[in-house]
VOPAGU-2260 file (C-alpha; in pm, 1 decimal, decimal comma):
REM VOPAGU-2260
SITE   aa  ch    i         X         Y         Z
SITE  UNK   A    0     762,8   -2761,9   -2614,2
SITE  UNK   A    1     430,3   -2543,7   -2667,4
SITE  UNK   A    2     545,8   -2243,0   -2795,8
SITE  UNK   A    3     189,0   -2135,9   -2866,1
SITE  UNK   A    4      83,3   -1781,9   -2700,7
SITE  UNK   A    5    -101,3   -1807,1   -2377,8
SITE  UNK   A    6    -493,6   -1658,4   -2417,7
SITE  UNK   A    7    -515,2   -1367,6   -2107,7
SITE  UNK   A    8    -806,7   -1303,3   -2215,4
SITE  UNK   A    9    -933,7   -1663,4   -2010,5
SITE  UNK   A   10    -673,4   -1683,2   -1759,5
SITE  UNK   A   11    -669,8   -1314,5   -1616,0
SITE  UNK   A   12    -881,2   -1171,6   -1372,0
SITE  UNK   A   13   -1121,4    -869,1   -1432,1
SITE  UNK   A   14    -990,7    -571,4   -1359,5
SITE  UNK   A   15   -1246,7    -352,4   -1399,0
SITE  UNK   A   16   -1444,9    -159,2   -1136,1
SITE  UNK   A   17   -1755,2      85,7   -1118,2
SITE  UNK   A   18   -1639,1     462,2   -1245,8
SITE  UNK   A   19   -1758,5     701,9    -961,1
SITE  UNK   A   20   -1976,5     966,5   -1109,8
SITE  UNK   A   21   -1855,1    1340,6   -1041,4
SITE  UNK   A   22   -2064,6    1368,6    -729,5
SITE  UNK   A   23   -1952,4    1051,6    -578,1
SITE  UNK   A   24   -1577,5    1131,1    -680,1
SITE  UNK   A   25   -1628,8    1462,2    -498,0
SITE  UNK   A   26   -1801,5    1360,7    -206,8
SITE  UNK   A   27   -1533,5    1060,1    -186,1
SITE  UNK   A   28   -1264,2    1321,6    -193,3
SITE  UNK   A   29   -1380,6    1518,5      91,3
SITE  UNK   A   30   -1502,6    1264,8     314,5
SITE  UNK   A   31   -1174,6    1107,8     299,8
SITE  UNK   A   32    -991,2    1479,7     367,6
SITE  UNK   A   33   -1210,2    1479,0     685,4
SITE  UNK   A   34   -1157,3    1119,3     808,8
SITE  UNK   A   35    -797,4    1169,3     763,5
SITE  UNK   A   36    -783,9    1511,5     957,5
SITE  UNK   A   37    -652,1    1648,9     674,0
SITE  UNK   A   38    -978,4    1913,8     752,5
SITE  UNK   A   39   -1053,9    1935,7    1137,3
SITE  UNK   A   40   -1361,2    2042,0    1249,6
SITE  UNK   A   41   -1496,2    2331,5    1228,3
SITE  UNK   A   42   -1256,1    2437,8     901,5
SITE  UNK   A   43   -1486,1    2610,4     677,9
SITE  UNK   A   44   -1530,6    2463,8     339,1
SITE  UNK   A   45   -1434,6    2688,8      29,1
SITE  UNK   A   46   -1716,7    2840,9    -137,3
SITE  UNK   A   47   -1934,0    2634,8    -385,3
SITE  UNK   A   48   -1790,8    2806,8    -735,2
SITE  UNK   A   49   -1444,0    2758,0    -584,1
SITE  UNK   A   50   -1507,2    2418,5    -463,0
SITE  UNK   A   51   -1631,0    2367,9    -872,2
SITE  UNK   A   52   -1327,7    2521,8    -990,8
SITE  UNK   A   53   -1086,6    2283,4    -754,1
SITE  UNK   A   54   -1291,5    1983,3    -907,9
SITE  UNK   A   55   -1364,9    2085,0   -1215,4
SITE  UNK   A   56   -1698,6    2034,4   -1176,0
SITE  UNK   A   57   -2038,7    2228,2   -1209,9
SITE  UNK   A   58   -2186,6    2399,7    -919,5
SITE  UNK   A   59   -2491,7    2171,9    -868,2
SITE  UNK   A   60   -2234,9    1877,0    -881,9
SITE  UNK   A   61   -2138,8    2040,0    -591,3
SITE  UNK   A   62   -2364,0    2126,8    -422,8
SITE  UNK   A   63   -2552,2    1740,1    -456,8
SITE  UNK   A   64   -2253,7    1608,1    -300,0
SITE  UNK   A   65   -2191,8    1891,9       7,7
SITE  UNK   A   66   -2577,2    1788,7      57,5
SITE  UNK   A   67   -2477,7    1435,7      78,4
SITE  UNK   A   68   -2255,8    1506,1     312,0
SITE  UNK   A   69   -2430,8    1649,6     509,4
SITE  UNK   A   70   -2682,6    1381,6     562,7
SITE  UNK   A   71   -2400,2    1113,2     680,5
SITE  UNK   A   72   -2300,7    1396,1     958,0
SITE  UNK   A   73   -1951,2    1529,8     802,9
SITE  UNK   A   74   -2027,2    1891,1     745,5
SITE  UNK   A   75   -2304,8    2092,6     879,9
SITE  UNK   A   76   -2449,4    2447,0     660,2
SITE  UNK   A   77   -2457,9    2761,2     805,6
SITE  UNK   A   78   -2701,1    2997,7     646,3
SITE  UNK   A   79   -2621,2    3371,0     636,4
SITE  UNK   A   80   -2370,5    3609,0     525,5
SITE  UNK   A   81   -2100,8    3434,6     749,4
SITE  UNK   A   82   -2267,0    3115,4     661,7
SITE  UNK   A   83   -2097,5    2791,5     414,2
SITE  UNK   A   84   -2030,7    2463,7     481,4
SITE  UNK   A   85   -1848,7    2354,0     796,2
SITE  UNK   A   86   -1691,0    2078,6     895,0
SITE  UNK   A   87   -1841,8    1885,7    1156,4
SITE  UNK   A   88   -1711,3    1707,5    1457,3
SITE  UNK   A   89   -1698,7    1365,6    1371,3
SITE  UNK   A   90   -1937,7    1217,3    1616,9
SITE  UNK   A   91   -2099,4     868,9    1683,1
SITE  UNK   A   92   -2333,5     903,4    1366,0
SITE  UNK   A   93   -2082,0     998,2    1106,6
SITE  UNK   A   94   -1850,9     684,4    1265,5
SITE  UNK   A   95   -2131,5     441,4    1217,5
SITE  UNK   A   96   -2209,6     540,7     869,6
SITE  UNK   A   97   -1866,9     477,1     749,7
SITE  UNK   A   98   -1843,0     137,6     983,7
SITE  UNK   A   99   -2212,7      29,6     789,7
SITE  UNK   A  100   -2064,2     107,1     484,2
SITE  UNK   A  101   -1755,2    -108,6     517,4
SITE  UNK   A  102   -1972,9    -417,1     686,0
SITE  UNK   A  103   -2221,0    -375,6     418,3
SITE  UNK   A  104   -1937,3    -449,1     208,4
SITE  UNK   A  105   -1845,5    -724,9     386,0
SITE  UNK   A  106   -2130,6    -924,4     372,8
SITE  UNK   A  107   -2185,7    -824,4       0,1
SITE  UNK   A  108   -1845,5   -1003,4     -62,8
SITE  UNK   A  109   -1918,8   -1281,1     189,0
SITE  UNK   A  110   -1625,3   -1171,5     436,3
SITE  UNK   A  111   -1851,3   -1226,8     687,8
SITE  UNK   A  112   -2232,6   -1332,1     719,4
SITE  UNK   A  113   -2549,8   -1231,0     847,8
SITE  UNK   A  114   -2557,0   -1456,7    1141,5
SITE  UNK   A  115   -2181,2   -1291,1    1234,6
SITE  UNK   A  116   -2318,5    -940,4    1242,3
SITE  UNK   A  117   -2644,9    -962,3    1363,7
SITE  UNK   A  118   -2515,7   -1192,0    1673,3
SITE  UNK   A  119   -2247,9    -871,7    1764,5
SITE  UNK   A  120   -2550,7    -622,4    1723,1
SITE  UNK   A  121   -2712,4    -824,3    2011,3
SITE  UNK   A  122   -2465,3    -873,8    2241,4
SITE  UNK   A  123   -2376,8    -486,7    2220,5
SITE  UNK   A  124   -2723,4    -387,7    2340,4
SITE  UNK   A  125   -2696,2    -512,6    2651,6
SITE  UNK   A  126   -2435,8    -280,7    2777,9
SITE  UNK   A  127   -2575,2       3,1    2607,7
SITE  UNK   A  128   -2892,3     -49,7    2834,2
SITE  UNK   A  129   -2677,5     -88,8    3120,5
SITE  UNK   A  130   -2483,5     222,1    3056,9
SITE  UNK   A  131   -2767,5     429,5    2963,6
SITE  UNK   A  132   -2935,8     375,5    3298,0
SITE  UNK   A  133   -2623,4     543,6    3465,3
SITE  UNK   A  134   -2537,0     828,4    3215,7
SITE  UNK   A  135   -2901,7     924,3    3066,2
SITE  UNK   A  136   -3033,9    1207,8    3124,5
SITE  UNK   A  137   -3422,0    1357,7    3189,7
SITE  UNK   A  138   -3411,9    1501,3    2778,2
SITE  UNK   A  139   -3319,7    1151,9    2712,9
SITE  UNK   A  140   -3597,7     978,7    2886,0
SITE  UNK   A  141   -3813,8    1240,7    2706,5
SITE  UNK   A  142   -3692,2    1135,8    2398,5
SITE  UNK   A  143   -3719,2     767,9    2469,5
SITE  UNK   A  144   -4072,0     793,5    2592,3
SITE  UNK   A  145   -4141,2     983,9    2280,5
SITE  UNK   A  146   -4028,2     734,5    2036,0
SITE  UNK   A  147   -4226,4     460,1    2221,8
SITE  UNK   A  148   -4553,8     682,8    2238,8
SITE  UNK   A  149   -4517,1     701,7    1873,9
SITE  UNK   A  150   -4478,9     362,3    1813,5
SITE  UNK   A  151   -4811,5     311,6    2016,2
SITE  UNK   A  152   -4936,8     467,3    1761,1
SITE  UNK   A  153   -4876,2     287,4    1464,3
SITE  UNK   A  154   -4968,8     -52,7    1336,5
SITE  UNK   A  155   -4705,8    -303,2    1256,6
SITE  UNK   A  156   -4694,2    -289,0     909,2
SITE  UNK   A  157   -4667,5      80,9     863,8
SITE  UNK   A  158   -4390,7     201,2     692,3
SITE  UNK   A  159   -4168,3     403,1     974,8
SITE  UNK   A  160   -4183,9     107,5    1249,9
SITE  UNK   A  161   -3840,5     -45,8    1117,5
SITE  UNK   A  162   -3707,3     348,5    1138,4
SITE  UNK   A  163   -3870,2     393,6    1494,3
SITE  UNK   A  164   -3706,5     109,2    1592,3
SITE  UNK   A  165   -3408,0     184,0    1480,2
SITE  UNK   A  166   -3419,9     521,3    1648,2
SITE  UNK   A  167   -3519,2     389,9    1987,8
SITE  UNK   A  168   -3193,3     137,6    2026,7
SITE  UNK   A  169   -2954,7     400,4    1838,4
SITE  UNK   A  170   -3078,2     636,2    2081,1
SITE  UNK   A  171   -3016,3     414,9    2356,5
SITE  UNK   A  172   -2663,5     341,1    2283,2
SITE  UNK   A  173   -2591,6     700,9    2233,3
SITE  UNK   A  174   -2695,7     744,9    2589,7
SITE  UNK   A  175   -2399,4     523,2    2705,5
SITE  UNK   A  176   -2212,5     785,4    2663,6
SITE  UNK   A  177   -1933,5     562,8    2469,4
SITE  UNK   A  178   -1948,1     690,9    2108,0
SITE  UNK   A  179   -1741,1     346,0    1984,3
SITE  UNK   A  180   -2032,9     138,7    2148,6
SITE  UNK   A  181   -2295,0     429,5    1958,0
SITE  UNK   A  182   -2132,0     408,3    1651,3
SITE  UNK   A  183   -2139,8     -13,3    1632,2
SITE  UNK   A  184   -2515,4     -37,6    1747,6
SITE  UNK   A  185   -2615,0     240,6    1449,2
SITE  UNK   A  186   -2438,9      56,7    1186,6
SITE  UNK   A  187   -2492,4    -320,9    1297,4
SITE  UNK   A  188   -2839,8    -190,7    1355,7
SITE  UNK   A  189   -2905,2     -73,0    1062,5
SITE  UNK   A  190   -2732,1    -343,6     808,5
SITE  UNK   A  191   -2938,5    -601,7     981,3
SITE  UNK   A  192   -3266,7    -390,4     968,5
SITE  UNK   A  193   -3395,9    -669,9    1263,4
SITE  UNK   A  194   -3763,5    -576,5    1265,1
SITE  UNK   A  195   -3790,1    -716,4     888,7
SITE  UNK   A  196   -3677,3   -1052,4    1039,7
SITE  UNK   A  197   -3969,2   -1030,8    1249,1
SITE  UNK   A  198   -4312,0   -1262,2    1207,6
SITE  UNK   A  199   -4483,0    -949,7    1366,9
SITE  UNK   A  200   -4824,4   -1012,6    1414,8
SITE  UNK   A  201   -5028,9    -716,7    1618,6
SITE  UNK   A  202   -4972,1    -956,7    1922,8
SITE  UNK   A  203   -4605,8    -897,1    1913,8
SITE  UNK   A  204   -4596,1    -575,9    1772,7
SITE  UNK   A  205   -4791,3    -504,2    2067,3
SITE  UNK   A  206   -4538,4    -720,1    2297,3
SITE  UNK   A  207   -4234,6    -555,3    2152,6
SITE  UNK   A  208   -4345,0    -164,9    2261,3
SITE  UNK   A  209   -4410,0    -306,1    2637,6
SITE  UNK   A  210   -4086,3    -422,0    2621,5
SITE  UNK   A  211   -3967,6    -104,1    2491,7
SITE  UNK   A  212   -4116,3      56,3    2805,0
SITE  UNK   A  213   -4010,4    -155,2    3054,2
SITE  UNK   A  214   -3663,8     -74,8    2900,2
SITE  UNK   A  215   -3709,2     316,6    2920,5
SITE  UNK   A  216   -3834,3     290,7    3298,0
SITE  UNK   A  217   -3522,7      72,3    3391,1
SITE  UNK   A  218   -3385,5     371,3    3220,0
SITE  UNK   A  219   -3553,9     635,3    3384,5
SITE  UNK   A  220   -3516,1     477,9    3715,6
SITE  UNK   A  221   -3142,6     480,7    3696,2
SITE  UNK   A  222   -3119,9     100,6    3746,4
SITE  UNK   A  223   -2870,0     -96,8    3525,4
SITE  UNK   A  224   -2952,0    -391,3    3657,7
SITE  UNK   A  225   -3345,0    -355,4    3607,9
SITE  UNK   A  226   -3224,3    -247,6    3216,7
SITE  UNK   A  227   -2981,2    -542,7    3156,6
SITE  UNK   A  228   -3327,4    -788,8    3271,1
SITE  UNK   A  229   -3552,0    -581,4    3032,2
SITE  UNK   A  230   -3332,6    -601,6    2757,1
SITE  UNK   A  231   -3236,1    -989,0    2761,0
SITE  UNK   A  232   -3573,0   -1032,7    2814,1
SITE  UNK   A  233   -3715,2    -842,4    2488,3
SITE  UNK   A  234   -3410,6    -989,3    2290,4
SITE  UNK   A  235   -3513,4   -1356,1    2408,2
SITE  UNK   A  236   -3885,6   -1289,0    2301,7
SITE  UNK   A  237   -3821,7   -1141,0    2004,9
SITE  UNK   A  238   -3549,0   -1481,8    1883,5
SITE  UNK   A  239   -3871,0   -1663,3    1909,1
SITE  UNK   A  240   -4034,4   -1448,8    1620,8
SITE  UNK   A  241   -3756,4   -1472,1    1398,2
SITE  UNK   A  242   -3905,2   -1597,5    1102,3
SITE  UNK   A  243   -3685,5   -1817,5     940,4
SITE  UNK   A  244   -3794,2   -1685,0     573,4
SITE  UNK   A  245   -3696,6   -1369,2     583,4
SITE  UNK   A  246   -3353,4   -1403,0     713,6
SITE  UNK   A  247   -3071,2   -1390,9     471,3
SITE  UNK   A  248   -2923,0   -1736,1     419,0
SITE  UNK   A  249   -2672,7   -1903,5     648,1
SITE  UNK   A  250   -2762,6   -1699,8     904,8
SITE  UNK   A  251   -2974,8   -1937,2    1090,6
SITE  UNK   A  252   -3118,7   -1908,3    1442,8
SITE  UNK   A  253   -2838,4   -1676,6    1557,5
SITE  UNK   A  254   -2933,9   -1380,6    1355,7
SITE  UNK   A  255   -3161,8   -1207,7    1617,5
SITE  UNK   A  256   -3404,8    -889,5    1578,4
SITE  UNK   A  257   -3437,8    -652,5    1871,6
């Protein structure tokens, strides 16, 4: 019988795990009293030096992580006298953020893969064309026809095109009118960041935004029909300009830009 001790130190997982910094743990904290409805919307916030005094925190601690907060949708600032931080509705933006965050994850660890996500992303645009065409409205044609006049206007390797894009098919799927189906599209959209996928040459650059605005007319015109053609249409063009380089690996043909 070996009676000698067994070394842990080989046979035992690590157990250690990156320490939050005091903004994160705060931000964390709050975020998780508002997905849990343990705030509703609308609640008002306590004030900055009491929120700092709950936390035990400083005041710009604070305040960093109410600004955070802010940007992923969860509270909204009210300036004023009767102003402070509010909690905001939690709508199809804030969703997304905390569904990207979790699939981010995922493909971090390898729970899923690139090819998974980016195949779901597609398939989900197609009926947010379709219902946008029934539920849109004349601001959101204007807004449509906005983004794609901007992207007329730049050339395909400036900086914002991957940002325009992403606001033109976010927009889109907000216009369904389903904030599930909104919330998906923003965060599958913007894990897979499609346009960087892209072998985008001027020529289809140039393609891609008269796709885009045979997409908003189907729109404009009411017609889902007219949409769901547009849209398989620029998705099919655009899986020919994959380039295979640029895609993460194992995600092979399937993992699409839009």
């Amino acid at each position: 019988m070996n009676d000698r001790p067994t070394d842990l130190s080989v046979a035992a997982p690590k157990l250690g795990q990156r320490v939050l910094r005091p903004r994160e743990q705060v931000e964390e904290a709050i975020k998780e009293a508002v997905l849990d409805g343990r705030l509703r919307a609308g609640t008002k916030l306590p004030a900055e030096s009491e929120l700092a005094r709950q936390f035990s925190v400083s005041r710009p601690t604070i305040r960093e992580a109410l600004s955070s907060l802010q940007t992923k949708g969860l509270i909204r600032k009210v300036p004023g006298m009767h102003g402070g931080s509010f909690v905001q509705a939690v709508d199809y933006k804030a969703l997304g953020q905390v569904v990207q965050e979790s699939m981010h994850n995922l493909l971090k660890l390898g729970g899923v893969d690139f090819e998974e996500v980016a195949l779901v992303r597609e398939h989900l645009e197609v009926p947010s064309v379709m219902l946008a065409a029934g539920n849109r409205t004349e601001a959101d044609v204007a807004e449509l026809r906005g983004i794609v006049k901007e992207q007329k206007s730049r050339s395909v390797d400036d900086p914002l095109v991957p940002e325009l894009d992403a606001r033109f098919h976010t927009a889109i799927a907000r216009m369904s009118g389903n904030r599930v189906l909104a919330s998906l599209v923003f965060a599958l959209h913007r894990e897979t960041e499609p346009v960087h996928h892209l072998d985008l040459s001027p020529e289809v650059g140039r393609e891609t935004v008269a796709q885009h605005d045979r997409i908003v007319k189907a729109i404009a015109d009411g017609d889902a029909a007219a949409g769901e053609k547009a849209i398989k249409e620029h998705l099919a063009y655009l899986r020919e300009h994959v380039s295979p380089a640029s895609v993460p690996s194992g995600a092979g043909a399937g993992a699409t830009a839009d």
